[in-house]
MOPAC internal coordinates of N, CA, C and O (Angstrom, degrees):
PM7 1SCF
backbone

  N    0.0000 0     0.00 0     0.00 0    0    0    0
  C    1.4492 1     0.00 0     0.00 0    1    0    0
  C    1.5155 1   107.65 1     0.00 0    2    1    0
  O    1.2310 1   120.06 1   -30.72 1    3    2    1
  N    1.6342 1   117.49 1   149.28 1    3    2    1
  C    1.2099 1   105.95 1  -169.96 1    5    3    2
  C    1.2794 1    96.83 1  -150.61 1    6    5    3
  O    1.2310 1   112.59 1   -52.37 1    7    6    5
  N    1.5344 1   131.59 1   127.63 1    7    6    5
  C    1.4568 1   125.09 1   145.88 1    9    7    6
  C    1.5580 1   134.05 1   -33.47 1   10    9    7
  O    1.2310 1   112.15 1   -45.67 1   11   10    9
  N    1.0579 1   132.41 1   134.33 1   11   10    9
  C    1.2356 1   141.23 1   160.17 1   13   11   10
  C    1.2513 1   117.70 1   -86.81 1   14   13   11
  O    1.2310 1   117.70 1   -80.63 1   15   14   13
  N    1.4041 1   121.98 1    99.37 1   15   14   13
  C    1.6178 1   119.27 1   172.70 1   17   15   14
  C    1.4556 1   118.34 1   -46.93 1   18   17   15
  O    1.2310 1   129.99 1   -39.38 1   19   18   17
  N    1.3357 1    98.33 1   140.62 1   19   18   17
  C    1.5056 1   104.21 1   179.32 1   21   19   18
  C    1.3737 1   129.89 1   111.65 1   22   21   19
  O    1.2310 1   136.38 1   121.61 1   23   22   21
  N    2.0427 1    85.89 1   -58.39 1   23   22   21
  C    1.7460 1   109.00 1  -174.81 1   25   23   22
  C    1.2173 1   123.87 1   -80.41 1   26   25   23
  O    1.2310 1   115.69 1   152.89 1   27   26   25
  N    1.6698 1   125.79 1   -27.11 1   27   26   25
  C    1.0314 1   141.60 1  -166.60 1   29   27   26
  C    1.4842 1   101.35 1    58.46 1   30   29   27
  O    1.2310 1   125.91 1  -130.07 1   31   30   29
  N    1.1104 1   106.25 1    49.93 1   31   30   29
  C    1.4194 1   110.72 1  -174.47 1   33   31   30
  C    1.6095 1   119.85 1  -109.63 1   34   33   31
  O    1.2310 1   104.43 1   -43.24 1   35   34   33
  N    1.2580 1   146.34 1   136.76 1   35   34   33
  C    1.9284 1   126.51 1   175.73 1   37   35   34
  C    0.8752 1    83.25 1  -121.00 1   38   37   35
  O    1.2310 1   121.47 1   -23.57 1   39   38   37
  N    1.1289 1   114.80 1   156.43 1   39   38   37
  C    1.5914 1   168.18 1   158.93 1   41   39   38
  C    1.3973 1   134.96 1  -108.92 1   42   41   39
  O    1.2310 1   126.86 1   -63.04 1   43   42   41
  N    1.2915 1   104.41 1   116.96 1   43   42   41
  C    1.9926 1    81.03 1  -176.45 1   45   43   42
  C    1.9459 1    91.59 1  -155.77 1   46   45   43
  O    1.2310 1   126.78 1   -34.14 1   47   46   45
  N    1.3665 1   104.57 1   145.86 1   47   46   45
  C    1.3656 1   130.23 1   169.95 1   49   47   46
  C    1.6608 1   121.10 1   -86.22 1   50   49   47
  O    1.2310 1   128.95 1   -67.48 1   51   50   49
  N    1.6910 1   100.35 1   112.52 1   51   50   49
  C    1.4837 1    82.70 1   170.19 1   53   51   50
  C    1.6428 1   113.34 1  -176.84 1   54   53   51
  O    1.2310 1   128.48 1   -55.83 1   55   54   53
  N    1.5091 1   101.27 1   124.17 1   55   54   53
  C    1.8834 1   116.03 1  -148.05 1   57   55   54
  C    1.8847 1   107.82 1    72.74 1   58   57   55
  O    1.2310 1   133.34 1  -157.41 1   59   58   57
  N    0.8910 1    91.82 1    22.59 1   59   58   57
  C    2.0233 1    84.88 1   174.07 1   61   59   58
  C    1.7225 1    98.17 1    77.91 1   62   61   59
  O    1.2310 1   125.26 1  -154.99 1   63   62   61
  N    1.6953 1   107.50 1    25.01 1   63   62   61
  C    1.9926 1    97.00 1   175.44 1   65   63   62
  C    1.6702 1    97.06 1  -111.38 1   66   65   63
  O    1.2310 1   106.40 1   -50.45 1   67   66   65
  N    1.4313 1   142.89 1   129.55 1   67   66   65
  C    0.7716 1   132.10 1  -179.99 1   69   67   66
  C    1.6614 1   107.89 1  -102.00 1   70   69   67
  O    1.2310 1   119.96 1   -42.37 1   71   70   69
  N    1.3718 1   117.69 1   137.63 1   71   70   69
  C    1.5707 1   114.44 1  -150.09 1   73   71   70
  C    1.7088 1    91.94 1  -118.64 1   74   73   71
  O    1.2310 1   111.81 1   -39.56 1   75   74   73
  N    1.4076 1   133.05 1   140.44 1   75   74   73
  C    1.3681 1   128.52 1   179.58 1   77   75   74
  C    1.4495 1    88.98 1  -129.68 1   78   77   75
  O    1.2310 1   111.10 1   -60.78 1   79   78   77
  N    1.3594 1   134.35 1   119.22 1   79   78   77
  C    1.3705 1   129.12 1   157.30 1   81   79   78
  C    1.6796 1   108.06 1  -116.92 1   82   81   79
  O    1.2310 1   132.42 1   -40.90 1   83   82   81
  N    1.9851 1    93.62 1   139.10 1   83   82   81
  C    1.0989 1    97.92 1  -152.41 1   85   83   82
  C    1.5811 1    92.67 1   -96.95 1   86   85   83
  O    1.2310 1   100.87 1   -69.62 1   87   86   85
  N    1.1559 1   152.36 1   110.38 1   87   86   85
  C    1.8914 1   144.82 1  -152.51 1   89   87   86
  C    1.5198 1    93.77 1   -76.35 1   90   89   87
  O    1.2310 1   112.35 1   175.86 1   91   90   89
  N    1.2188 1   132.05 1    -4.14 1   91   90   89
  C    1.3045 1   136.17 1  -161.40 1   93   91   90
  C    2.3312 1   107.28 1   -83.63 1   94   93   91
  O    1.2310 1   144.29 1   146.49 1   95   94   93
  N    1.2767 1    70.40 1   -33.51 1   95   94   93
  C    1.5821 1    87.59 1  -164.28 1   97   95   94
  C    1.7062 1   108.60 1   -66.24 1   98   97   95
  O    1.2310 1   108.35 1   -52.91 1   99   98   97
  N    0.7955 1   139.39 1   127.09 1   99   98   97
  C    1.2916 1   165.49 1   172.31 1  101   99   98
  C    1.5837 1    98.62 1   -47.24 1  102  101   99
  O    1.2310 1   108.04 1   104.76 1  103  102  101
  N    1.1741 1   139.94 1   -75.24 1  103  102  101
  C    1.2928 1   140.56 1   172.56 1  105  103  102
  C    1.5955 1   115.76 1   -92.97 1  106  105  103
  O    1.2310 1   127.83 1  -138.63 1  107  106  105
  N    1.2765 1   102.53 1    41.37 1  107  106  105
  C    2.2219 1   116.89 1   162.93 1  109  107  106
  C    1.6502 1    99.51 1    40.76 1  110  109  107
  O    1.2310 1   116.81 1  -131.25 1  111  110  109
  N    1.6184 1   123.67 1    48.75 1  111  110  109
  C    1.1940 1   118.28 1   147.90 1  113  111  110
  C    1.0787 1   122.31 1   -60.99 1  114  113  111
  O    1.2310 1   116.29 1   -25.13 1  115  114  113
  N    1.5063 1   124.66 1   154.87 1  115  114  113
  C    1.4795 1   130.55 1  -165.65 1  117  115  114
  C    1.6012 1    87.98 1  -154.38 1  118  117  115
  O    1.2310 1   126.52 1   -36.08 1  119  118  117
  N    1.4640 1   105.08 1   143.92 1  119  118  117
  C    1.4136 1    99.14 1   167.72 1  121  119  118
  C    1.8978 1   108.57 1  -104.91 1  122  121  119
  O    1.2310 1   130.21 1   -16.62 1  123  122  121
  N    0.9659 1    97.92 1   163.38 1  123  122  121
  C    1.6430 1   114.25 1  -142.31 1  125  123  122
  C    1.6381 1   103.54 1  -124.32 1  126  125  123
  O    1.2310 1   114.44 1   -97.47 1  127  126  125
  N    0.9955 1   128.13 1    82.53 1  127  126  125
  C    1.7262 1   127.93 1  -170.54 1  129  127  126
  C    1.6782 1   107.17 1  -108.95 1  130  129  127
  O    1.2310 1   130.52 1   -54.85 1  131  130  129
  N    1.0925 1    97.30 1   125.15 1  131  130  129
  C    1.6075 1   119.54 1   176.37 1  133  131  130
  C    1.6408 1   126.15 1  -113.00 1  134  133  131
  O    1.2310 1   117.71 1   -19.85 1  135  134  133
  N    1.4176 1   121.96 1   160.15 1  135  134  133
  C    1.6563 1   100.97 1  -171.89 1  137  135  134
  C    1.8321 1    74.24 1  -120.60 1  138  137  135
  O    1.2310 1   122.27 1   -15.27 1  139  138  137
  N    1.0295 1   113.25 1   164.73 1  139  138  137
  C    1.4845 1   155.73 1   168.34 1  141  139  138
  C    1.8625 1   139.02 1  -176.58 1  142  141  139
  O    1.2310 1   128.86 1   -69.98 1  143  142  141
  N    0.9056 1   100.53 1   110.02 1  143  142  141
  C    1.3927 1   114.69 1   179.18 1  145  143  142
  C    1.4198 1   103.50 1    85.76 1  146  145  143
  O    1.2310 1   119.55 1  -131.48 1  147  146  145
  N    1.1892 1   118.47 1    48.52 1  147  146  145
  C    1.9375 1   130.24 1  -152.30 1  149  147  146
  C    1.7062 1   110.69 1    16.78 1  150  149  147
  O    1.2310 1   134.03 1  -145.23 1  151  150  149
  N    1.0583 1    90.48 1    34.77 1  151  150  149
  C    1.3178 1    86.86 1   154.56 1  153  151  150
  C    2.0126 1   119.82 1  -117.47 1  154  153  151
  O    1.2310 1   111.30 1    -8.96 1  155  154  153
  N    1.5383 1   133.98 1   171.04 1  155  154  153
  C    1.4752 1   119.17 1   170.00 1  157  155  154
  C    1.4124 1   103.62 1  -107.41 1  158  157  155
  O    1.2310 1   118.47 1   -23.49 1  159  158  157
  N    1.1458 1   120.51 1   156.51 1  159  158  157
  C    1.1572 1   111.90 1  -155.26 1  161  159  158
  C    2.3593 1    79.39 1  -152.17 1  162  161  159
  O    1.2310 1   123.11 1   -47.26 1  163  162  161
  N    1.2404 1   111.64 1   132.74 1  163  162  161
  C    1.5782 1   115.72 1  -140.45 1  165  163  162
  C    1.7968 1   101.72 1  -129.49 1  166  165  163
  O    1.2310 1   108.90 1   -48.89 1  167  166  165
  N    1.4853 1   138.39 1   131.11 1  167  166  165
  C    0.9867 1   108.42 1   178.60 1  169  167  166
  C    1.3943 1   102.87 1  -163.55 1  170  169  167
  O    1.2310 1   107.54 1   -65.85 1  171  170  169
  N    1.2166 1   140.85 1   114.15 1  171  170  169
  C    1.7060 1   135.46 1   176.35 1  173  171  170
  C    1.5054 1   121.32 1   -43.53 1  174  173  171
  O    1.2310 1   112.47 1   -50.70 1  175  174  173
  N    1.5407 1   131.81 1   129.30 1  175  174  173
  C    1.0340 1   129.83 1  -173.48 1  177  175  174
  C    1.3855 1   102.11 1  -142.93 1  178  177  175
  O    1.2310 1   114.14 1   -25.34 1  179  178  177
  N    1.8908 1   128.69 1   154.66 1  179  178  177
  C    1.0786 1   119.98 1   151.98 1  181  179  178
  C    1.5431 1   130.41 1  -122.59 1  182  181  179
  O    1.2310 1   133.34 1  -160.38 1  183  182  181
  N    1.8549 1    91.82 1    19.62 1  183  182  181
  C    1.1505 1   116.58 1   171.32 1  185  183  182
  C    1.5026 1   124.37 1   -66.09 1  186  185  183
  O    1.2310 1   120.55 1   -44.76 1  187  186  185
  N    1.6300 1   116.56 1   135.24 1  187  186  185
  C    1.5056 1   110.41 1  -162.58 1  189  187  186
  C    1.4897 1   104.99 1   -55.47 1  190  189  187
  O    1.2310 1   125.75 1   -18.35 1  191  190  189
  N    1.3861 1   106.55 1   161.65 1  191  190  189
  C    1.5680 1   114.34 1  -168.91 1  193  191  190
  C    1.7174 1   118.27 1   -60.33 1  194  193  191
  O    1.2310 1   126.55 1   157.79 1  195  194  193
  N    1.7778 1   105.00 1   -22.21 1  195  194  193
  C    1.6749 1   135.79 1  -162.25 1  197  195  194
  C    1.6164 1    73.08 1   -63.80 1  198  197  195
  O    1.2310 1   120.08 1   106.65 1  199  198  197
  N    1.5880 1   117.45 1   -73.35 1  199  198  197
  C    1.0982 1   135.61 1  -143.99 1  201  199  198
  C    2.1205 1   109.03 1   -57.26 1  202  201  199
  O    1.2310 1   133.19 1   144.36 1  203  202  201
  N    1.5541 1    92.12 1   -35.64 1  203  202  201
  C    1.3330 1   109.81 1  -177.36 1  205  203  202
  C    1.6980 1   126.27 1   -59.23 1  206  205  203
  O    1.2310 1   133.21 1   145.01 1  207  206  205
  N    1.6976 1    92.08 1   -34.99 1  207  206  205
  C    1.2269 1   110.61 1  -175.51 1  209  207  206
  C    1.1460 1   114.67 1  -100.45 1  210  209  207
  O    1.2310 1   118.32 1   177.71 1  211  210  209
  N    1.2151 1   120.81 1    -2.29 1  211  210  209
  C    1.4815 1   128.56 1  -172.50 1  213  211  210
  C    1.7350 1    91.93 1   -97.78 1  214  213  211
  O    1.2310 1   119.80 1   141.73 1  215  214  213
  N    1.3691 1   117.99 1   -38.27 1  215  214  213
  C    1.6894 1   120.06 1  -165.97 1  217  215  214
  C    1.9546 1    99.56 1   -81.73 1  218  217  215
  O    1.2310 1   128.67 1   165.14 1  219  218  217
  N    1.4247 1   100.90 1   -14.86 1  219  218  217
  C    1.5166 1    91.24 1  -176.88 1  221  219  218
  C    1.9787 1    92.42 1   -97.57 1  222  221  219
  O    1.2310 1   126.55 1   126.44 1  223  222  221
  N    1.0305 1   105.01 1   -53.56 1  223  222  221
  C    1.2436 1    90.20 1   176.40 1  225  223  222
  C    1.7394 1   127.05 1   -30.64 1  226  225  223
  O    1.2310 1   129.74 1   107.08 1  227  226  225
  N    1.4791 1    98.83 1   -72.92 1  227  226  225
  C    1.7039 1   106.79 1   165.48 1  229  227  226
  C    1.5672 1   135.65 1   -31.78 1  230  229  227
  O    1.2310 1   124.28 1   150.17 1  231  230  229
  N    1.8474 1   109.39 1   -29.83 1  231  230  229
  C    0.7015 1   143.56 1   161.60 1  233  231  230
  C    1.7203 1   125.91 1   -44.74 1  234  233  231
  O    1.2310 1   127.69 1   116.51 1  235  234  233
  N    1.5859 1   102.80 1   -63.49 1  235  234  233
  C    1.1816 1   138.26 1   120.25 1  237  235  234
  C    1.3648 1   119.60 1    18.22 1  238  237  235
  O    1.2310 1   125.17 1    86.30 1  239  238  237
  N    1.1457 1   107.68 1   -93.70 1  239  238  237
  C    1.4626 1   133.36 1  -153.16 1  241  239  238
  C    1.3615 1    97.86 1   -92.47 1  242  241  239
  O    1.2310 1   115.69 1   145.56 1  243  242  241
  N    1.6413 1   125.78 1   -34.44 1  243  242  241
  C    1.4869 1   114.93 1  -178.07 1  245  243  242
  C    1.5594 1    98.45 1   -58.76 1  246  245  243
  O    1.2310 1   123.68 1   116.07 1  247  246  245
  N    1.5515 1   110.54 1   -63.93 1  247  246  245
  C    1.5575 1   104.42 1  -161.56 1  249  247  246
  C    1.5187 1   108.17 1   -95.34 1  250  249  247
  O    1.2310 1   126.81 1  -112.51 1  251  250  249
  N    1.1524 1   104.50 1    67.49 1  251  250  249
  C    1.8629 1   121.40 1   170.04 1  253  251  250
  C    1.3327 1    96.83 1  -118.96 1  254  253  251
  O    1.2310 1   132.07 1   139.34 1  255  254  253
  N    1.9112 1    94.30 1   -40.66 1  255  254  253
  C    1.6486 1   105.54 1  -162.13 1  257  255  254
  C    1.8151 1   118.22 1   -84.00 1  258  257  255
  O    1.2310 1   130.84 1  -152.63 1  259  258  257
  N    1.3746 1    96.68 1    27.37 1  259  258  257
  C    1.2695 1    98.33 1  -156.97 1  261  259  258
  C    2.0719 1   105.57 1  -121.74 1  262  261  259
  O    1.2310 1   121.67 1   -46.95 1  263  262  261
  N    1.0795 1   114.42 1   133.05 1  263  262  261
  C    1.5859 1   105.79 1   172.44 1  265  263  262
  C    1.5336 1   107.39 1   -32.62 1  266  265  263
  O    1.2310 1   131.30 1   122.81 1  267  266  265
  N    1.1138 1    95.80 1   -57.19 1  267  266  265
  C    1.4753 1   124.57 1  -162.59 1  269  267  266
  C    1.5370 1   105.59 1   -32.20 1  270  269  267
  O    1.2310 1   115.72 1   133.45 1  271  270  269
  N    1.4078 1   125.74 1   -46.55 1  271  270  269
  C    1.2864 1   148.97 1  -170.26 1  273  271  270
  C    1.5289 1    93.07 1   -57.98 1  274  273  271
  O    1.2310 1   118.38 1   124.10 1  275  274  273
  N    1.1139 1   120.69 1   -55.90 1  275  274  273
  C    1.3495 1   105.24 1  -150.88 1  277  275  274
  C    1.9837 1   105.47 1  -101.28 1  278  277  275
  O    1.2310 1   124.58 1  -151.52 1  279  278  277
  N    1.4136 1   108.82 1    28.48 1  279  278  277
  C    1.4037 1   120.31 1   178.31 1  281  279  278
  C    1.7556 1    97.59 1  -103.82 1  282  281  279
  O    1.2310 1   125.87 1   -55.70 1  283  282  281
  N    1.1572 1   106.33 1   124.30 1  283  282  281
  C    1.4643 1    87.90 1  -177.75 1  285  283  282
  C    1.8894 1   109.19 1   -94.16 1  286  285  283
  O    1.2310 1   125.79 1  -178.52 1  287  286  285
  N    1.4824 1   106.48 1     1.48 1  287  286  285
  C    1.4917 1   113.46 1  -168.14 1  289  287  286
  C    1.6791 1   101.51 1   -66.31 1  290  289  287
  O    1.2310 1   118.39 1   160.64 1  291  290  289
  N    0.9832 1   120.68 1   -19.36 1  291  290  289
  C    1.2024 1   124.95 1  -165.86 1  293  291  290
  C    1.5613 1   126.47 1   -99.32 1  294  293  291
  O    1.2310 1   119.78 1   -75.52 1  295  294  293
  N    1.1190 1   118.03 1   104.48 1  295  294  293
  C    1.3556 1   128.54 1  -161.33 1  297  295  294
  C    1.4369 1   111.41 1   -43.12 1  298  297  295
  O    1.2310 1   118.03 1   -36.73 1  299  298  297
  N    1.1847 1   121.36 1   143.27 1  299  298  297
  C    1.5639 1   122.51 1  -173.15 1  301  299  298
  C    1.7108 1   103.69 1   -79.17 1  302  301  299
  O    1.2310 1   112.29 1   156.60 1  303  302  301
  N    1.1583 1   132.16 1   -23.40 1  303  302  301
  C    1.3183 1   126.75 1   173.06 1  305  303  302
  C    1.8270 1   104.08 1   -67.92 1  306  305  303
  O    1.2310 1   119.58 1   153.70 1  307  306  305
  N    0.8183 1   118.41 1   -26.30 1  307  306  305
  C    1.4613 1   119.59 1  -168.98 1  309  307  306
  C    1.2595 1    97.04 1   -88.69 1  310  309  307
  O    1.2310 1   111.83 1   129.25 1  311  310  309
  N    1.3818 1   133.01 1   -50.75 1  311  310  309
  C    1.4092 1   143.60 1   166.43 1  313  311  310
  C    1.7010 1   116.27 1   -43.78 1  314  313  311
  O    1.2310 1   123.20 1   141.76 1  315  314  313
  N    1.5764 1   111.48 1   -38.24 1  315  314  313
  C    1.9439 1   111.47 1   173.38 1  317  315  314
  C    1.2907 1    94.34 1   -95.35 1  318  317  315
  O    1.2310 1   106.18 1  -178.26 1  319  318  317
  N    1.1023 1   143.28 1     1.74 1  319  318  317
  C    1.8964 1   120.53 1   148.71 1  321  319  318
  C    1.3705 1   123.53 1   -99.88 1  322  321  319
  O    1.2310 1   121.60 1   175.10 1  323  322  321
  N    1.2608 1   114.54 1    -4.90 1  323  322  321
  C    1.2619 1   119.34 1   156.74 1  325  323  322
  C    1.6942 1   115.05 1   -91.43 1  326  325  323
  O    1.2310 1   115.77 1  -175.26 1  327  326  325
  N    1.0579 1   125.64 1     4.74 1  327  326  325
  C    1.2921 1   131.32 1   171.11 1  329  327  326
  C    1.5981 1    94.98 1  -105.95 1  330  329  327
  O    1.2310 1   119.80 1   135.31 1  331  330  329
  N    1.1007 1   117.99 1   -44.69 1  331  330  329
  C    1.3912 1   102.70 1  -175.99 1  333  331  330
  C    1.8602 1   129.41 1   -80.03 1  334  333  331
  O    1.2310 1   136.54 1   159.32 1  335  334  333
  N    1.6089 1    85.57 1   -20.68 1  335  334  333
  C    1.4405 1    89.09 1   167.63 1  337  335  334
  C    1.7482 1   120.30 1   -81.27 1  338  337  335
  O    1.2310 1   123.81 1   169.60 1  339  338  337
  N    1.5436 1   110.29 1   -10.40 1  339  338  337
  C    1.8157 1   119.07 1   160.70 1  341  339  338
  C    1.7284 1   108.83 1   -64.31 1  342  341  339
  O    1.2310 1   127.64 1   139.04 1  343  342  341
  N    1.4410 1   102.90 1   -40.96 1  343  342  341
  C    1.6151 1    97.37 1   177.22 1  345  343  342
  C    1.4510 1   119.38 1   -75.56 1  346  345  343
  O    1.2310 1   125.54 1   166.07 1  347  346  345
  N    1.1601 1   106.97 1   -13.93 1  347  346  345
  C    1.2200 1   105.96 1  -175.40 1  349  347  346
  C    1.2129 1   113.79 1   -85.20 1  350  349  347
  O    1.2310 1   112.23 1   139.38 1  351  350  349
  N    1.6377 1   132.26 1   -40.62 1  351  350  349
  C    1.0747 1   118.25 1   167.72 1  353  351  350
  C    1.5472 1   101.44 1   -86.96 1  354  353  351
  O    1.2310 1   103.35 1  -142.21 1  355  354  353
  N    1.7747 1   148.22 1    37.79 1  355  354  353
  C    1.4011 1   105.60 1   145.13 1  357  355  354
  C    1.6326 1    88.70 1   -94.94 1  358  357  355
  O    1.2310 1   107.32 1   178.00 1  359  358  357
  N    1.1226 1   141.24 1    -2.00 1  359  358  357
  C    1.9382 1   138.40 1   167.18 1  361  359  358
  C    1.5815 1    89.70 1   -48.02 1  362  361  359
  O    1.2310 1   125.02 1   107.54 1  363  362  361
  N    1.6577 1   107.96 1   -72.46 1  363  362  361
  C    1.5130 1    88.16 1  -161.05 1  365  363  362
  C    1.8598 1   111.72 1   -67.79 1  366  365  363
  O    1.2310 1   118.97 1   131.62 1  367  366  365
  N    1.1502 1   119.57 1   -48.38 1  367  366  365
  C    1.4778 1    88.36 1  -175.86 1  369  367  366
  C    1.7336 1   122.90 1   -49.41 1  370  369  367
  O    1.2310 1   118.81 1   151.44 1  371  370  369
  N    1.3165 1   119.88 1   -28.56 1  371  370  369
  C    1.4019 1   114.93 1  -166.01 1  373  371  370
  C    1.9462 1    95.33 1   -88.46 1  374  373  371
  O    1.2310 1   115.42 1   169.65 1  375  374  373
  N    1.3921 1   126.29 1   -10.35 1  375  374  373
  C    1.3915 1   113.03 1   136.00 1  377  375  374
  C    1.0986 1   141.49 1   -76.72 1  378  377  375
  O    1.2310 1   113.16 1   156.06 1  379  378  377
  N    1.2338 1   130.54 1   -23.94 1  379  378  377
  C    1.5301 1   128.41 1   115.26 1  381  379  378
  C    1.3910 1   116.06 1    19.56 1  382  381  379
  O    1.2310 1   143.25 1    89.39 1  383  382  381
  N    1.3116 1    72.43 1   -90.61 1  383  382  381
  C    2.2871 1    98.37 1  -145.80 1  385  383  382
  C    1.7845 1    80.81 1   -72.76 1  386  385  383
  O    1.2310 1   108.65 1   134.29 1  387  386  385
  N    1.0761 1   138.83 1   -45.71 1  387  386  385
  C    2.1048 1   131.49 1  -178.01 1  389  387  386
  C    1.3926 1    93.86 1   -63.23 1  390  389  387
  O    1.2310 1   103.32 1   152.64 1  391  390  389
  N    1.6792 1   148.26 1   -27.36 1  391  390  389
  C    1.3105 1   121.50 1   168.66 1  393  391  390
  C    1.5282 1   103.95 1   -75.31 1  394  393  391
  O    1.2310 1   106.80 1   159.92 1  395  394  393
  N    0.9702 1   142.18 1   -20.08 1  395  394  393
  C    1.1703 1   131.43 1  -166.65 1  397  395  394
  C    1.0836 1    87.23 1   -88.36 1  398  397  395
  O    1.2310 1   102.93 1   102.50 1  399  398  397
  N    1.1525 1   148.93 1   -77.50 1  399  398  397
  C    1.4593 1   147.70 1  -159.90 1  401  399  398
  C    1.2422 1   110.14 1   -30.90 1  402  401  399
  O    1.2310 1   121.79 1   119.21 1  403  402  401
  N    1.4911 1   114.17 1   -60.79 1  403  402  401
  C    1.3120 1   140.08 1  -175.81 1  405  403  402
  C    1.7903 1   101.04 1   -45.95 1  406  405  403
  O    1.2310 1   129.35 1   136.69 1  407  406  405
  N    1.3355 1    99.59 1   -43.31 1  407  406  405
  C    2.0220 1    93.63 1  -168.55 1  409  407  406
  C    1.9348 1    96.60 1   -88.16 1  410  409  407
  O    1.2310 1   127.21 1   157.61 1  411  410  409
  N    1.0901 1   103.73 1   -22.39 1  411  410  409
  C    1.3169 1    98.54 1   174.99 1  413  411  410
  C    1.7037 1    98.93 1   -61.87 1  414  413  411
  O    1.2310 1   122.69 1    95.93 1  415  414  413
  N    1.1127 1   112.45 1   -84.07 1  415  414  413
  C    1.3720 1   122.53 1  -164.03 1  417  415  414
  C    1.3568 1   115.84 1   -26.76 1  418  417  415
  O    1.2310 1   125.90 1   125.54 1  419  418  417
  N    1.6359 1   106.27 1   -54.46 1  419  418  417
  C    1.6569 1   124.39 1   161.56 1  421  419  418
  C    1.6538 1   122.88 1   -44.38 1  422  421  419
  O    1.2310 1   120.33 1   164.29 1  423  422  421
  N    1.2490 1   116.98 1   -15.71 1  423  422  421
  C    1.3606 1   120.04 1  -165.06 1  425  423  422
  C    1.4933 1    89.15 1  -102.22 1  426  425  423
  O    1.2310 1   117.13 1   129.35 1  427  426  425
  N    1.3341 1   123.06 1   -50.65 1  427  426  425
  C    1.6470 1   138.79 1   178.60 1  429  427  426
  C    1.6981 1    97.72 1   -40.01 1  430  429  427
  O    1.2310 1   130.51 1   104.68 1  431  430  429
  N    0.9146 1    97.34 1   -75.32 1  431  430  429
  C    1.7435 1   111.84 1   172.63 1  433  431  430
  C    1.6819 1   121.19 1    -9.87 1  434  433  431
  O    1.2310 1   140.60 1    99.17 1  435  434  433
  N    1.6123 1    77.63 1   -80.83 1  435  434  433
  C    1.4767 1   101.85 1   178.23 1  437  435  434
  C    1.4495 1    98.35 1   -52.04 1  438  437  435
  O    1.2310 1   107.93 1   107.78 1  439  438  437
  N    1.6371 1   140.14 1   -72.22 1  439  438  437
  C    1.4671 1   117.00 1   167.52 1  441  439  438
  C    1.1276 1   144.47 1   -15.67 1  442  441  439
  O    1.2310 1   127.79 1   125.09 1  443  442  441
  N    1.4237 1   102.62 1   -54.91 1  443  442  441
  C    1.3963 1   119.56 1   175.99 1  445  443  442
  C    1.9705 1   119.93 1   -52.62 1  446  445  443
  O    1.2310 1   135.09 1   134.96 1  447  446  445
  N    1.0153 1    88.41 1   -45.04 1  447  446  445
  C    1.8876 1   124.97 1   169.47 1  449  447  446
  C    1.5752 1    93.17 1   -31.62 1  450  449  447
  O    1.2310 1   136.90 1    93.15 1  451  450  449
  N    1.9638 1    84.87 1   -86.85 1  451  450  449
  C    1.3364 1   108.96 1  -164.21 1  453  451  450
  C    1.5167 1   120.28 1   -60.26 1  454  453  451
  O    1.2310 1   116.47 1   169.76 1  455  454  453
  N    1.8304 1   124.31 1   -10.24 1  455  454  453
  C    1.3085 1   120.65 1   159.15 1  457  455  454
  C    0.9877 1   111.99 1   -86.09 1  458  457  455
  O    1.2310 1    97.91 1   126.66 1  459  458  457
  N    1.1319 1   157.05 1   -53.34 1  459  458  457
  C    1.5299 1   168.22 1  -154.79 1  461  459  458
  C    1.7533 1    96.73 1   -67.39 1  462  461  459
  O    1.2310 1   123.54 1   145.02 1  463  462  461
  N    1.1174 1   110.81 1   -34.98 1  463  462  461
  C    1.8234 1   116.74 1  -172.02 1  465  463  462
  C    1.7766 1   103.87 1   -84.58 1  466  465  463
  O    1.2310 1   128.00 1   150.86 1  467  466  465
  N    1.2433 1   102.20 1   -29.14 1  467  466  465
  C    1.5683 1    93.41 1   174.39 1  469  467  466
  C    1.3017 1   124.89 1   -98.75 1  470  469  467
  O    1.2310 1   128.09 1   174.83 1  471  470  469
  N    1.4173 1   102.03 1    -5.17 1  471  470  469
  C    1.7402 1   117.68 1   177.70 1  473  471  470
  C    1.6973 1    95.67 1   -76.43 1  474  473  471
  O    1.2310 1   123.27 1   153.53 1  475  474  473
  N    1.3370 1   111.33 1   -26.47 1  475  474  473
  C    1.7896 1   103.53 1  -168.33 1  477  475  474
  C    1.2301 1    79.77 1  -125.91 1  478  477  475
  O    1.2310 1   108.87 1   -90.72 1  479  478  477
  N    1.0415 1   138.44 1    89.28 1  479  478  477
  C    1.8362 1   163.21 1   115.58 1  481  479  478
  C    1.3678 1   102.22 1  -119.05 1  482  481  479
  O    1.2310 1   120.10 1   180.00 1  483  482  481

């Protein structure tokens, strides 16, 4: 990691994510630059870095997994909203399937409640 004279600016390299945090910012935004499709593609975050690299990674892996990837006719902006609109719906199904869980678990509960309350009557 290295200061930038002048800017009060850091910089630091790491897995090919280049991280700019600006100390200025009130909630520790950093801007966040990534390469895909050789192109960088740049964006402010104040999400922990775990979280950063895990969303570019995933990112990643959707459109690797995709025909699409290996067409080069197809503009790479069209290519990160179609990757992002795959993540987006596995968010909603796997919110989905955690409300269900959630009313399951809640229903268990409430059983649990309601035996334990008549065992001590």
């Amino acid at each position: 990691m290295r200061v930038e004279a002048g800017k009060r600016r850091l910089r630091a390299r790491e897995d090919g994510v280049a991280v700019t945090a600006y100390p200025d910012f009130a909630m520790e935004e950093r801007l966040v630059s990534f390469n895909l499709f050789g192109q960088e593609f740049s964006f402010y975050s104040d999400a922990p870095e775990d979280e950063v690299q895990g969303a570019i990674a995933m990112l990643r892996d959707e459109l690797e997994g995709t025909d699409l990837a290996a067409r080069s006719t197809v503009p790479s902006s069209t290519m990160l909203v179609l990757g992002c609109l795959r993540l987006a719906a596995c968010y909603v199904r796997l919110d989905k399937q955690f409300s269900s869980f959630r009313t399951q678990q809640e229903l268990s509960i409430d059983k649990l409640i309601d035996k334990v309350s008549s065992c001590m009557e």
